[in-house]
Every structure is written in structure tokens, then in C-alpha cells.
C-alpha positions as CSV (number, residue, x, y, z in Angstrom):
1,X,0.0,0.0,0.0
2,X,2.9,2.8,1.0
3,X,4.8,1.4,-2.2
4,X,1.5,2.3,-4.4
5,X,0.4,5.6,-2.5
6,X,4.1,6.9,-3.3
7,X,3.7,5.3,-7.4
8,X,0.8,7.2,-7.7
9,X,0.6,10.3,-5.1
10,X,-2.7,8.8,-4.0
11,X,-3.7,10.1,-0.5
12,X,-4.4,7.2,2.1
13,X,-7.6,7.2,2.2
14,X,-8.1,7.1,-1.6
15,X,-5.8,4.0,-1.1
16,X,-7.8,2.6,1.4
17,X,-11.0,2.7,-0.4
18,X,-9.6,1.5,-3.8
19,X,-12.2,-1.0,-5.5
20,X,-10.8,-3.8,-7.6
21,X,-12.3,-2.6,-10.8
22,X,-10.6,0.6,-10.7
23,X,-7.3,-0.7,-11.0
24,X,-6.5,-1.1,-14.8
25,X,-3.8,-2.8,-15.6
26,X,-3.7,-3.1,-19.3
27,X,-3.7,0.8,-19.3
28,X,-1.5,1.3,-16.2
29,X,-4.0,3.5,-14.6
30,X,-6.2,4.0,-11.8
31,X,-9.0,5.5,-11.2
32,X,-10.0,7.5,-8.0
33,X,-13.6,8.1,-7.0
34,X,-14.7,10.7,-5.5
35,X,-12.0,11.7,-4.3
36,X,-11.2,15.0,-2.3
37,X,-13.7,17.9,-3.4
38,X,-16.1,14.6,-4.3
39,X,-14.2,14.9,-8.0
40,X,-13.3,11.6,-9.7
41,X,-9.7,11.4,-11.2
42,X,-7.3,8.7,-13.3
43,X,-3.8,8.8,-12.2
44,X,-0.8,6.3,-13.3
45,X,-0.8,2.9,-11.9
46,X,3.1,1.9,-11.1
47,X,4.6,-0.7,-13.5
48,X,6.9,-2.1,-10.8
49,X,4.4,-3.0,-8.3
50,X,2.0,-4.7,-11.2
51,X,3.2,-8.6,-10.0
52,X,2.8,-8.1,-6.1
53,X,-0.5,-6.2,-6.5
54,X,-1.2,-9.2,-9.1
55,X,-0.4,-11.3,-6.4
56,X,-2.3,-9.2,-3.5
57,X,-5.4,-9.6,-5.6
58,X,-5.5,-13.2,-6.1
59,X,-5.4,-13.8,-2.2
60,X,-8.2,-11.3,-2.0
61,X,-10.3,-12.8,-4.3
62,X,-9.9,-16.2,-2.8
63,X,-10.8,-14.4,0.8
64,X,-13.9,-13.4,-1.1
65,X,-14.8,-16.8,-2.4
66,X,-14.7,-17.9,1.0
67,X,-16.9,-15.3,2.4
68,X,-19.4,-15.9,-0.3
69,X,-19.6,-19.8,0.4
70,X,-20.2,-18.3,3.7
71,X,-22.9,-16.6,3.4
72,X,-21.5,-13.1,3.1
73,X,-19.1,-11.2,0.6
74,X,-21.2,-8.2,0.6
75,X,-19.3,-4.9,0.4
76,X,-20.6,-1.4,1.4
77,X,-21.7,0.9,-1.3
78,X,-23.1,4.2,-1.2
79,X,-27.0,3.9,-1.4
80,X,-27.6,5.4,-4.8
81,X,-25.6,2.7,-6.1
82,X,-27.0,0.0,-4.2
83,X,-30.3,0.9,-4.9
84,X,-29.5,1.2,-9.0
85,X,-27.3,-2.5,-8.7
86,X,-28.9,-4.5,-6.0
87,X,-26.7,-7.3,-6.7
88,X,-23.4,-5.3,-6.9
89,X,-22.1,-5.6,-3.8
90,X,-21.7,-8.7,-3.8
91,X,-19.9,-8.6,-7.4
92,X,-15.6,-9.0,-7.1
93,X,-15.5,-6.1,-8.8
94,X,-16.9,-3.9,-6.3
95,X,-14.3,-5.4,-3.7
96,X,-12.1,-3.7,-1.7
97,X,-8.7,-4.0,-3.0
98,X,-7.2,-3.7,0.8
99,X,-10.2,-5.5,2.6
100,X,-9.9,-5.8,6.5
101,X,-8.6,-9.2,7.8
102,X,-12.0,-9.5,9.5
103,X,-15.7,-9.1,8.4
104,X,-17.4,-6.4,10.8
105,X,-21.0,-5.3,11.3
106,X,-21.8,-1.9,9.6
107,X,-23.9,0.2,12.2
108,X,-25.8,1.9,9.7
109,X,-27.7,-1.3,8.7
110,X,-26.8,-4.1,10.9
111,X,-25.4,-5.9,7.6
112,X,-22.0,-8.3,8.0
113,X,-19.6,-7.0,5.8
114,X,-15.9,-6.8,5.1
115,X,-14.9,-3.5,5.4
116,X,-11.8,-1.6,3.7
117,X,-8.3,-2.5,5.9
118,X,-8.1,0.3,8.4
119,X,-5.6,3.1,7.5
120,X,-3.7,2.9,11.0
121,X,-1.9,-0.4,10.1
122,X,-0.7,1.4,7.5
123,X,0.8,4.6,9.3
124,X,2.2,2.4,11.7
125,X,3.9,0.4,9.2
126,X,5.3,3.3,7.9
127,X,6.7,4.6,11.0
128,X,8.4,1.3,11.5
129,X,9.7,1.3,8.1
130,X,11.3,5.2,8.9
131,X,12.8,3.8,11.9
132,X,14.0,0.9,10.0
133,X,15.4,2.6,7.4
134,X,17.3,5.8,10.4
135,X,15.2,8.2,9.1
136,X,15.0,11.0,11.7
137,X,12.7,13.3,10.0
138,X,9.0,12.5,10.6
139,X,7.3,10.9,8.0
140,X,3.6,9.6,7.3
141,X,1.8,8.2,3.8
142,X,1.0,11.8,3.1
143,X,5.1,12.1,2.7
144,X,5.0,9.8,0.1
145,X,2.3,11.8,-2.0
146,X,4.7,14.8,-1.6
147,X,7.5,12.7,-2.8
148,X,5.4,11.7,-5.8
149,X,4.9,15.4,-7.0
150,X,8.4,16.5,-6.1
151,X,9.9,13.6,-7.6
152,X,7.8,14.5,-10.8
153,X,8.7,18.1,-10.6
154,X,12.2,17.3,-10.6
155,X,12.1,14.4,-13.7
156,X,10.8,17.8,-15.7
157,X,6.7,16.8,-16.1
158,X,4.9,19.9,-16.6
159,X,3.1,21.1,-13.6
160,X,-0.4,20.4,-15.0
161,X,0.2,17.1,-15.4
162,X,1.1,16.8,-11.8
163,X,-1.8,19.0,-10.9
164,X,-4.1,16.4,-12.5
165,X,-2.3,13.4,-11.1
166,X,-2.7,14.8,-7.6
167,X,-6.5,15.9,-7.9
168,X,-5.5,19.6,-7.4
169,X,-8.3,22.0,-7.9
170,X,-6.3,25.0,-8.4
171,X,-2.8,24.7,-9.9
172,X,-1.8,27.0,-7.1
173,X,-1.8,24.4,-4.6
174,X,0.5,22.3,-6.7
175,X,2.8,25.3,-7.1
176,X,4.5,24.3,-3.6
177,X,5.9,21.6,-4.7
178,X,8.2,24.1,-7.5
179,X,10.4,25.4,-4.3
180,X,12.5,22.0,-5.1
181,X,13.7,23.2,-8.7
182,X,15.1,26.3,-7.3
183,X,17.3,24.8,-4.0
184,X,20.6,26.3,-4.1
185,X,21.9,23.4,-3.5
186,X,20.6,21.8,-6.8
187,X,21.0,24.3,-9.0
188,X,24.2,26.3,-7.7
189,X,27.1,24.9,-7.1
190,X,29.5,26.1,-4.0
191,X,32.6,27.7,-4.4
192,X,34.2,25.8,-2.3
193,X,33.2,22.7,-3.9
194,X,34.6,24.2,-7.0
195,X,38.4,24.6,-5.4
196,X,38.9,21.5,-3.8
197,X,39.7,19.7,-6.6
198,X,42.5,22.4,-7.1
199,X,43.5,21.9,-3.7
200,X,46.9,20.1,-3.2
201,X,48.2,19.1,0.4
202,X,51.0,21.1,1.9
203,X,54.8,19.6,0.8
């Protein structure tokens, strides 16, 4: 999950909530519904994480099989939908593609169902994984999203493109990812790191 929010500068949530059908992986895309402002968006699907999400999903579709033979494998949707595909919920794919290890019983209607993996897991994993790595900055998912645009920024994509991959309303809000093209330390390079090549130690 952190390797695919930072592929694709989703935001956890957006991770979290990711259905199986809107992963796309002839066209290396994902698509994000309703995301924030309640605005659906398509952004790139990482190539390099393709086999383990592969993987991922096959597990998760055998966890549904199971819950279906059950008596179960329903999935929440939001009641417009339910109402216009009475039969959707229980359909693969309207799964979860990060479903909690447990099924749960939604409060709002007293139905059984598994719910999305909760996004905690996650930020503790990726506080173990700072640790792990000596990282002594703070870091959380959201870091990763701000890596995705910066790391854009800096390849040279335009900043629409990352404005659309990010679900920006306003281009402005993307614009504070450009402070990275002009560091000093990127673009300038010390004096002093130009004379020590010259430098020769005393005889």
C-alpha cells in the first residue's frame, strides 16, 4: 500500500477505499472516486508494483470466495448505487482491493460485511519502516504523495500534469511543490566545492 500511494501520489484514504475494478492494468492506470472535493480522477498505476498487486489480488479474491460460500461477501456501497445494482455488492469487482482481515457489522444497517483494511496499520507500518530505514525526519503516507509530486517536478513533467495526477483543484496548490527546482543546492554549485579539486596538500 505505501509502495502504491508513493507510485501514484494517492492520498491514504483514496488507497484505502480503492475497489478492484478501478485498478486497470492493461492501461496502467487508476481510477480514484470521488475523491477530495467529491471529484473523480485517473492517475498512473506503477509498473513495478504490477506482480505483487497481481499477487495481492489473487489472495483477496480467494478471501472473497470464502466469504461468499459463507454466506456473506457483501461490500458497502453508497445507497444510490445500491439501490441502481442490487446485486453489486456482492460482485468482485466492487471489492475492496485492501479489505480488513475481519468481516465487521456496519452500524448503519446491521449488515456483515468486510470492510476496507483500516488506514492505521498502515501509518504504523510506515513509521516502523522510517525507523527501520534511520530516518530521523518525521514521515507519514502523506510524505509519500509529496514525494510523488516533487519527484515529478524534478524528472521535468509539466506542472499540469502533476496538478491532475494529484487531484489539485487550483494549480496553485501544486505550485508548492516548485520550491525544489530552485534549492541552491541543486542548481548552484559552491565555491568551495569548486576549489577543492584544485587543492593540493602542503609539501
Amino acid at each position: 500500500m505505501l509502495r502504491l500511494i508513493y507510485g501514484s501520489g494517492m492520498r491514504i484514504m483514496e488507497c484505502m477505499r480503492l475497489r478492484v475494478k478501478d485498478i486497470d492494468f492493461s492501461r496502467r492506470e487508476i481510477l480514484i472516486r470521488e475523491g477530495k472535493g467529491n471529484k473523480d480522477r485517473v492517475t498512473v498505476l506503477p509498473e513495478s508494483v504490477i506482480p505483487a498487486l497481481q499477487q495481492h489480488l489473487l489472495r483477496v479474491h480467494a478471501l472473497h470466495c470464502t466469504d461468499l460460500a459463507e454466506g456473506y461477501g457483501e461490500v458497502y456501497l453508497p445507497f444510490a448505487l445500491a439501490r441502481k445494482y442490487p446485486n453489486a455488492a456482492r460482485e468482485w469487482g466492487w471489492q475492496y482491493a485492501f479489505p480488513s482481515i475481519k468481516r465487521s457489522t456496519d452500524p448503519r444497517s446491521g449488515a456483515v460485511r468486510r470492510h476496507h483494511a483500516d488506514e492505521k496499520a498502515v501509518q504504523r507500518a510506515m513509521r516502523q519502516a522510517t525507523r527501520d530505514a534511520g530516518i530521523a525526519k518525521p514521515a507519514t503516507p502523506h510524505t509519500l504523495r509529496h514525494s510523488f509530486a516533487t519527484h515529478l517536478l524534478q524528472a521535468g513533467y509539466d506542472i499540469r500534469t502533476v496538478q491532475e495526477l494529484l487531484g489539485h483543484q487550483d494549480v496553485s496548490t501544486t505550485m508548492i511543490y516548485t520550491h525544489v527546482l530552485n534549492r541552491g543546492g541543486r542548481s548552484v554549485i559552491s565555491p568551495l566545492d569548486q576549489t577543492l579539486p584544485l587543492l593540493r596538500p602542503a609539501p
